[in-house]
LUMFI-847293 format. One record per residue (C-alpha): residue number from 1; x, y, z. Coordinates in steps of 0.25 Angstrom, whole numbers. Example, Ala and Ser with C-alpha at 12.3 -4.5 7.8 and 13.67 -1.06 7.14 Angstrom:
PT  seq      x      y      z
PT    1     49    -18     31
PT    2     55     -4     29
REM end
This chain:
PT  seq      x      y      z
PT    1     -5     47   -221
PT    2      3     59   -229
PT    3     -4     66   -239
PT    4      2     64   -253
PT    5      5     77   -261
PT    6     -5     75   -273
PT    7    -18     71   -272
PT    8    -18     58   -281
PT    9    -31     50   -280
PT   10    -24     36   -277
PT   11    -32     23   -282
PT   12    -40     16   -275
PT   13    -35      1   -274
PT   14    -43    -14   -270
PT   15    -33    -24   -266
PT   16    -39    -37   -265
PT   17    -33    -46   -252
PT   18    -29    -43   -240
PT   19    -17    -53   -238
PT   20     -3    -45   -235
PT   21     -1    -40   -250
PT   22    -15    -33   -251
PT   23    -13    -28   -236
PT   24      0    -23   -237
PT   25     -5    -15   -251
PT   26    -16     -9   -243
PT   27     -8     -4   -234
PT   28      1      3   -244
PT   29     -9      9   -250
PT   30    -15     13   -236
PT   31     -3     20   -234
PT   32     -2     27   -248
PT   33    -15     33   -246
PT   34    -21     24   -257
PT   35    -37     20   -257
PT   36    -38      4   -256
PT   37    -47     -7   -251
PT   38    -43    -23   -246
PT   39    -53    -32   -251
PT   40    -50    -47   -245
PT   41    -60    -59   -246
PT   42    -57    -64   -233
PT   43    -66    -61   -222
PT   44    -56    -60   -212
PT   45    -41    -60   -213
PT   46    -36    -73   -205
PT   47    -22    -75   -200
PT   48    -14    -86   -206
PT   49     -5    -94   -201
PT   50      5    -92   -210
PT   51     17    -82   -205
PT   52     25    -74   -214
PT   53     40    -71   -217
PT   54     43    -56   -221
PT   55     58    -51   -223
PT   56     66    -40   -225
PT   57     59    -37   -238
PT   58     44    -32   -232
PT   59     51    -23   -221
PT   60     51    -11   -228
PT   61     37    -12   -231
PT   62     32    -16   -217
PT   63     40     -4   -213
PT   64     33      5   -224
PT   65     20      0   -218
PT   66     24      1   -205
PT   67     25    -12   -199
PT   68     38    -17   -199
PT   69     39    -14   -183
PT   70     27    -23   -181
PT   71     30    -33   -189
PT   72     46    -36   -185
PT   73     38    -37   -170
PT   74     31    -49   -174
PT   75     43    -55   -183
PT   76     52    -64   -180
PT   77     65    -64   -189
PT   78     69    -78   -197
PT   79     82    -80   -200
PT   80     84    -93   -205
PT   81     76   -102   -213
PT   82     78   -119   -209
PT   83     75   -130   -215
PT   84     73   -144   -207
PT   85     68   -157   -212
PT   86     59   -166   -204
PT   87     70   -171   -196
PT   88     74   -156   -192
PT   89     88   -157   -197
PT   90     91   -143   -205
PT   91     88   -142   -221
PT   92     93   -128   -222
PT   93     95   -115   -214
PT   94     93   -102   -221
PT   95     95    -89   -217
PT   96     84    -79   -220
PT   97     80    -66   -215
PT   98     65    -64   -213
PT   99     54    -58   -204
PT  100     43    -68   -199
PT  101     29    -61   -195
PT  102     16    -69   -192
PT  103      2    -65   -200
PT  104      3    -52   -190
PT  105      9    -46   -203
PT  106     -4    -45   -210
PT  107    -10    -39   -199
PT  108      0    -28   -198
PT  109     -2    -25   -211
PT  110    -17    -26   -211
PT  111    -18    -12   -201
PT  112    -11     -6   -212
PT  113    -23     -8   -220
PT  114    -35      2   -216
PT  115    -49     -9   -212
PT  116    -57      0   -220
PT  117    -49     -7   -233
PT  118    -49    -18   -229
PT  119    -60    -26   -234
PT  120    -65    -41   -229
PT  121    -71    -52   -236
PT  122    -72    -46   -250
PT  123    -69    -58   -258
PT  124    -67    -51   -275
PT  125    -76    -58   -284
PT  126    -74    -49   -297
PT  127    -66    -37   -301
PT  128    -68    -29   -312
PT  129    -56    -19   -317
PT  130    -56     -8   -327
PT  131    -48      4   -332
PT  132    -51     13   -320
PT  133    -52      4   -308
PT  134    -57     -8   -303
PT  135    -66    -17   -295
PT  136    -70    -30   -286
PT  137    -83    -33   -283
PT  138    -82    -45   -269
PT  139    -90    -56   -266
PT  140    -99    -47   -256
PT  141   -104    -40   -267
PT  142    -95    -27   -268
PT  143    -88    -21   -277
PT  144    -74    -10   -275
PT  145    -68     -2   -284
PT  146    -53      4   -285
PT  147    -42      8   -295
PT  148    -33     -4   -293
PT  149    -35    -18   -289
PT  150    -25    -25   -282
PT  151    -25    -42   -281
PT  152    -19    -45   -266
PT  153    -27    -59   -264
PT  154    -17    -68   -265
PT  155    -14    -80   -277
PT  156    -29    -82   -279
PT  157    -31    -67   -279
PT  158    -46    -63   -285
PT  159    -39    -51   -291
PT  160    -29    -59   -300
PT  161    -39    -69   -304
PT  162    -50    -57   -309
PT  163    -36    -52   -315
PT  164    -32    -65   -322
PT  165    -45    -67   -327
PT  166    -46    -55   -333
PT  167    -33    -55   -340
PT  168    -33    -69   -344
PT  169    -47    -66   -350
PT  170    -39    -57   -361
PT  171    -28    -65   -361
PT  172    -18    -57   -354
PT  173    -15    -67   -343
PT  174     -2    -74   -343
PT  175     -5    -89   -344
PT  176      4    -92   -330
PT  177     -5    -81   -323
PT  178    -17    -90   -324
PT  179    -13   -102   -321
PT  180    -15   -110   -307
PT  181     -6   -107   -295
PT  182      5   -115   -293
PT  183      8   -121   -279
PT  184     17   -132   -273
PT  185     14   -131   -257
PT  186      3   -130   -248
PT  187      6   -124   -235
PT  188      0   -124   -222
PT  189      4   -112   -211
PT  190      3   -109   -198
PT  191      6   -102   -184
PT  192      5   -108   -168
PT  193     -1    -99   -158
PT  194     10    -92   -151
PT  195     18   -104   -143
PT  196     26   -105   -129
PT  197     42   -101   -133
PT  198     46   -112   -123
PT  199     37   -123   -131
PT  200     43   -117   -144
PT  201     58   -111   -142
PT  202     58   -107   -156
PT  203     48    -96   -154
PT  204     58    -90   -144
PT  205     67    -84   -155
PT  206     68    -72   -160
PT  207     70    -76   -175
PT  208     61    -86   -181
PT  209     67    -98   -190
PT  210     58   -102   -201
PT  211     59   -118   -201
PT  212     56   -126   -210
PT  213     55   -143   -212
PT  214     56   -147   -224
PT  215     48   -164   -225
PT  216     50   -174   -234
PT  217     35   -175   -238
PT  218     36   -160   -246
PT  219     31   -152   -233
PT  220     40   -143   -226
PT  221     33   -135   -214
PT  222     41   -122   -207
PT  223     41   -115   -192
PT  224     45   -101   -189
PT  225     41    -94   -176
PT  226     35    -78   -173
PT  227     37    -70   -162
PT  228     23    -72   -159
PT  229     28    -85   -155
PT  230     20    -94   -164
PT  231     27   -103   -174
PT  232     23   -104   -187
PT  233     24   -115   -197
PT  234     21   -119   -211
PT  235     21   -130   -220
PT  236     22   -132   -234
PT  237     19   -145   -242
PT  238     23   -145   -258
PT  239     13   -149   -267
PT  240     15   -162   -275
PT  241      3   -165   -285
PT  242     -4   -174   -275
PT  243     -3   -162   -265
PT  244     -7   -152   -273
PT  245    -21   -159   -277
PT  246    -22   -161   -262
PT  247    -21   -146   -260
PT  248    -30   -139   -272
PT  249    -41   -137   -264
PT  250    -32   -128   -255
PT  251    -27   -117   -266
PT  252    -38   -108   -265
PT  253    -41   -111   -253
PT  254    -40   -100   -240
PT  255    -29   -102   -229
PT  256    -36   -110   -216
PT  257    -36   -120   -206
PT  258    -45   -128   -211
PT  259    -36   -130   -226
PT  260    -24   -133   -216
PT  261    -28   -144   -207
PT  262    -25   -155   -217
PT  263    -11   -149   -219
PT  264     -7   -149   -204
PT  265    -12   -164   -200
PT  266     -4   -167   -212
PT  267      8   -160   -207
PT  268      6   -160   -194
PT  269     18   -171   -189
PT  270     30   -161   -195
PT  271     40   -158   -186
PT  272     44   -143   -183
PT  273     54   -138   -177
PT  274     47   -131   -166
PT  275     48   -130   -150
PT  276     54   -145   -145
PT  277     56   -151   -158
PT  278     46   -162   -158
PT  279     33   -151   -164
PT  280     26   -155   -177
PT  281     17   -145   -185
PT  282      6   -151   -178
PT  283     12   -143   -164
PT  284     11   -130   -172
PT  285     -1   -133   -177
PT  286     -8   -136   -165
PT  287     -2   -123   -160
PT  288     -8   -115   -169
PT  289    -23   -107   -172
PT  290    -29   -115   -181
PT  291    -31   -104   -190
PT  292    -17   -100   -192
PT  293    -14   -112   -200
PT  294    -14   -110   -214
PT  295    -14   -119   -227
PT  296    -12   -113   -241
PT  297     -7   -118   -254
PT  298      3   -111   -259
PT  299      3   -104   -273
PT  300     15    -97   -281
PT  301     16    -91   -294
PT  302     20    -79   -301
PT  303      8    -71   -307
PT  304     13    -63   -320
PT  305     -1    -54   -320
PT  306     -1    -43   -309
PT  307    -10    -33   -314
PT  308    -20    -28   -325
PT  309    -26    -15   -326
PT  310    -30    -12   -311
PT  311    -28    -25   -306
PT  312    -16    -28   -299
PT  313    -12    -41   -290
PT  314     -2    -42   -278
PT  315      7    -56   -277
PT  316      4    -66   -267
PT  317     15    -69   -255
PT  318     16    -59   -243
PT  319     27    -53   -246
PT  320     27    -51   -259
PT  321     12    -47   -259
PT  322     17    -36   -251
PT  323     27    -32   -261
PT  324     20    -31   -270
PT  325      8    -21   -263
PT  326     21    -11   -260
PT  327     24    -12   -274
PT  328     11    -12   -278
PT  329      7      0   -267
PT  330     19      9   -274
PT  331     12      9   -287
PT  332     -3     10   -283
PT  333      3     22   -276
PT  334      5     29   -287
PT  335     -6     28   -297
PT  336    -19     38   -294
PT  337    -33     35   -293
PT  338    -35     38   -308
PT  339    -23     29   -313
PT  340    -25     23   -328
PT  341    -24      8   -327
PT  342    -13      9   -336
PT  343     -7     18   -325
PT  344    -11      8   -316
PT  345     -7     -7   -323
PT  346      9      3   -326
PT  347      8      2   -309
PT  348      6    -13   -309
PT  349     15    -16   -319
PT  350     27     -8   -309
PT  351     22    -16   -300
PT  352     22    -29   -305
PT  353     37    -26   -313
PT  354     44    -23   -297
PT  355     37    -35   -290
PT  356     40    -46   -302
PT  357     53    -49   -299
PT  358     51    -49   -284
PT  359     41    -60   -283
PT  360     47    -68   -294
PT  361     59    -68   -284
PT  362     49    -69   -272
PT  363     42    -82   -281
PT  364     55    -90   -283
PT  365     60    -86   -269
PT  366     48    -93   -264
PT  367     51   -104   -273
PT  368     66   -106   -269
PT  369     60   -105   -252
PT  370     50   -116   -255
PT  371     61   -126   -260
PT  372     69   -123   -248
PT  373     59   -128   -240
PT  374     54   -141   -249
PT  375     56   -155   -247
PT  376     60   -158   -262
PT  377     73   -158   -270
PT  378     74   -144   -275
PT  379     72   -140   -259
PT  380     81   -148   -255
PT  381     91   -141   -265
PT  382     87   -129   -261
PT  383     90   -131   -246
PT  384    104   -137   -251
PT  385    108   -124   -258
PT  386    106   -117   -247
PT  387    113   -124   -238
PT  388    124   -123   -247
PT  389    123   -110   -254
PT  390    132    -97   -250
PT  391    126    -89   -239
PT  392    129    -76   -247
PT  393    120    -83   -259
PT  394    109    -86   -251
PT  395    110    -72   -245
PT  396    111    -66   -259
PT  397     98    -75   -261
PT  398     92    -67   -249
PT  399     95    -54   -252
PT  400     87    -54   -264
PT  401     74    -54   -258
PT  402     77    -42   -249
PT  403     78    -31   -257
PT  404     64    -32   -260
PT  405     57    -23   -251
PT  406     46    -15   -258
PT  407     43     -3   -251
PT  408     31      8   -253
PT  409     35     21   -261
PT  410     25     28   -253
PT  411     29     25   -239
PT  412     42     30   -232
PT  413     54     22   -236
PT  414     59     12   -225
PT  415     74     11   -223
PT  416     82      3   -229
PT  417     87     -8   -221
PT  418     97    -20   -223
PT  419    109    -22   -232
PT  420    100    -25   -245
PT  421     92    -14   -250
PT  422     78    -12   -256
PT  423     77    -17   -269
PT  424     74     -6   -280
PT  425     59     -3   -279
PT  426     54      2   -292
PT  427     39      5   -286
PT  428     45     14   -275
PT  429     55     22   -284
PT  430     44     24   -294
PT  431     32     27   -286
PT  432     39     36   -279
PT  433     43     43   -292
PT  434     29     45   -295
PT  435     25     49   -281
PT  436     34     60   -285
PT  437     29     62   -299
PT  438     14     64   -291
PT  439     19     74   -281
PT  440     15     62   -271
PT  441     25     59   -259
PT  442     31     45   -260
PT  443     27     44   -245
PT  444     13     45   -241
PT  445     11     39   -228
PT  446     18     34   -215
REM end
């Protein structure tokens, strides 16, 4: 790591969670030469079964972190995205451009993070916050202190319910923010063990089709492959008021096998379009470690509270959880050790005001994907439109969510690749302003 040319005492930061938005921040901060600790409830982090689908929009970070090599070498790309129903006759065929990468991610991304900050079953029971800093005190008795508290646990996150309490207490909570989570679907995920090409000759592409079936009894289940050669599947089943009260006892509860054994004997006969034809779920099921299959209800909603005073929160969703931390990293960068927390809440405002419109956009886009794949009328519809609409609109559609590649002010720029270009980035322009205003190089480390 360069030296910087001032000697600016940095702040000393807590992040609370260690899922891909709070790792992705510690390694940003790791790299800016900024003092922070991990503290993560779980004892140990299991792998899920769940893969994940990044595109063009993370490259530039991953490149940042230097990772993007690795990654691409455990990706598969996914061009199209097809729609079935049970009968395996074709709903819809999209095109799409995406990188696929299984839970290997995280572990790239987890040797960015030093072991030393990285701290293991440390589950928050209170945090107290004041003018000059702030601290958690955990369940083993501890207590830790820092300048800035950062909220990366997720939609139940301790962080923002110590937060929402706090400011509904004074009546400065918005009357949406403390209300229950919505959610319409529960989920089950997972992933075979790798599998013989010649059993599976789907696994013997180079790209990887994401599949999907769409039922007549509100589930739809998808397939996509890795160049692992394992297949990974999910299934979604909208909620309907019966349904729902059949699965409250699930929505604080942790991803595991034991929550998703029900699920799969129920769901167990779909058919799939996977090596000769006549596979079920039940064939991928019986392929896969038991502990890669994952069930989880899931919960959207739009929080309009961010931060207060110190305290600062990180959205949900991988990608943009990670988003947010470069944004996020941009700002902490520049604030001392001996910030006001007026100077401090200015940061998290600059935060908040560039990432708003981006994960409204990322909320409705997740809306408009999940009726794509529905059994109702409205998914029907949207199916129907695009079949029908001009390819230059859905294109125009596309291109929308490509310009929004957040990069770190403090790390060397990456080149600028493909024939849309970075959105304007006010945290990189303006750190970098003040970077200069400090005598401070805008890049710290390689």
């Amino acid at each position: 790591m360069s030296t910087t040319k001032s000697a600016l005492k940095r702040p000393k930061v807590i992040i609370v969670g260690a899922g891909l938005g709070g790792v992705v921040l510690g390694a940003l901060l790791e790299k800016a030469g900024i003092d922070f600790d991990i503290y993560e409830r779980a004892t140990v982090v299991k792998p899920l079964g769940s893969a994940m689908a990044f595109g063009c929009n993370v490259m530039d970070l991953f490149r940042q972190l230097g990772i993007e090599e690795e990654f691409l070498s455990h990706a598969k790309p996914t061009y199209t995205l097809e729609v079935f129903n049970p009968q395996k006759e074709t709903l819809m065929k999209f095109d799409n451009l995406e990188q696929e990468a299984k839970p290997i991610i995280y572990d790239m991304l987890l040797r960015l993070v030093p072991a030393k900050r990285l701290h293991l079953g440390k589950k928050v029971l209170s945090i107290l916050t004041g003018e000059n800093g702030v601290m958690i005190r955990t369940a083993d008795g501890n207590s830790y202190e820092g300048d800035i508290l950062v909220g990366a646990d997720g939609a139940y996150s301790s962080v923002r319910q110590s937060l929402y309490e706090r400011l509904k207490k004074d009546g400065n909570l918005p009357t949406s923010d403390s209300e229950d989570l919505p959610y319409k679907y529960v989920s089950l995920v997972g992933q075979t063990m790798p599998l013989d090409p010649e059993e599976f000759p789907e696994l013997k592409r180079d790209d990887s089709p994401f599949q999907c079936t769409v039922g007549d009894n509100k589930y739809s289940w998808t397939t996509f492959t890795t160049r692992a050669n394992t297949i990974c599947y999910g299934a979604i089943l909208t909620l309907d008021k019966a349904t729902t009260k059949e699965n409250d006892n699930f929505r604080n509860s942790e991803w595991g096998p034991e929550a998703a054994e029900q699920m799969c004997k129920q769901i167990k006969d779909f058919p799939v379009l996977s090596g000769d034809g006549t596979k079920t779920l039940n064939d991928l099921f019986e392929l896969s470690p038991k502990h890669l299959i994952s069930k989880v209800v899931l919960e959207e909603k739009i929080f309009k509270t961010w931060f207060s005073g110190r305290t600062v929160l990180l959205g949900d969703g991988a990608v943009c959880a990670m988003h947010d931390a470069v944004v996020l990293a941009n700002w902490i960068n520049v604030l001392g050790h001996d910030s006001t927390q007026e100077e401090v809440e200015k940061a998290f405002k600059e935060y908040k005001n560039e990432r708003w419109p981006y994960v409204v956009q990322a909320y409705n886009h997740s809306q408009s994907n999940g009726h794509l794949i529905g059994s109702t009328f409205r998914g029907k519809f949207a199916r129907w439109l695009v079949n029908h609409l001009p390819k230059s609109i859905l294109e125009k559609s596309a291109v929308a969510h490509v310009g929004n590649r957040p990069r770190a002010a403090f790390l060397p720029p990456p080149p600028v690749r493909g024939s849309v270009k970075p959105d304007a980035q006010p945290s990189l322009t303006k750190t970098q302003a003040i970077l200069a205003q400090q005598g401070r190089e805008a890049v710290v480390a390689v």
